[in-house]
C-alpha positions, 0 to 999 in steps of 0.5 A: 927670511928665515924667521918671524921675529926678524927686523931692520936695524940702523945701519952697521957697516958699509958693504961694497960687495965684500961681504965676507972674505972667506965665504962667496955669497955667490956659490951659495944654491938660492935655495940655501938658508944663507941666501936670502941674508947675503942677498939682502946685505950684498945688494945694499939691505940694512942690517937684520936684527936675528933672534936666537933660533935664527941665529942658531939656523944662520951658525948651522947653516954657515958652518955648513957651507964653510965645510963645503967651500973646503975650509974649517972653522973653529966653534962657535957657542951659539948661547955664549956667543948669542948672549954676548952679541945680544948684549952689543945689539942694542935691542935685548934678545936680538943679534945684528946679523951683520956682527954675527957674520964678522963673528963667524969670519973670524972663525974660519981659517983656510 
């Protein structure tokens, strides 16, 4: 994946190759830095802890694609919202990638 600091987490939310309503996983280049976490999450991974500079590629990364798929997507504080997402995490400094993408979802719109 895309960093070092990365490691699994318990199990957050149960995936039945519904990842994420507003992104197809499977239009994404295997060579795109969203891949391999999709990839992971889809074929039944557990969830990833993300440190912050993950985090900061995954949002960059996400909101590039959702460009790309033709849709728009409101901001997304990355500091803001890294701190609070931290702070529900359970494990200080580390985000759930699984909350960060229900989080992202919820900013996409058509």
């Amino acid at each position: 994946m895309m960093g070092q600091t990365m490691s699994v987490a318990p199990p957050a939310m149960h995936d039945e190759n519904g990842l994420l309503p507003v992104l197809d996983w499977h239009s994404l280049d295997s060579h795109s830095p969203l891949y391999p976490y999709f990839a992971h999450v889809y074929f039944g991974g557990a969830d990833l802890f993300l440190s912050k500079a993950d985090v900061t590629a995954f949002v960059g990364a996400f909101s590039d694609q959702v460009a790309y798929e033709g849709n728009e997507m409101d901001a997304f504080d990355v500091d803001a919202g890294f701190e609070a997402l931290a702070s529900e995490s359970g494990r200080p400094g580390y985000v759930r990638l699984l909350t960060l993408i229900e989080e992202l979802g919820l900013l996409v719109s058509d």
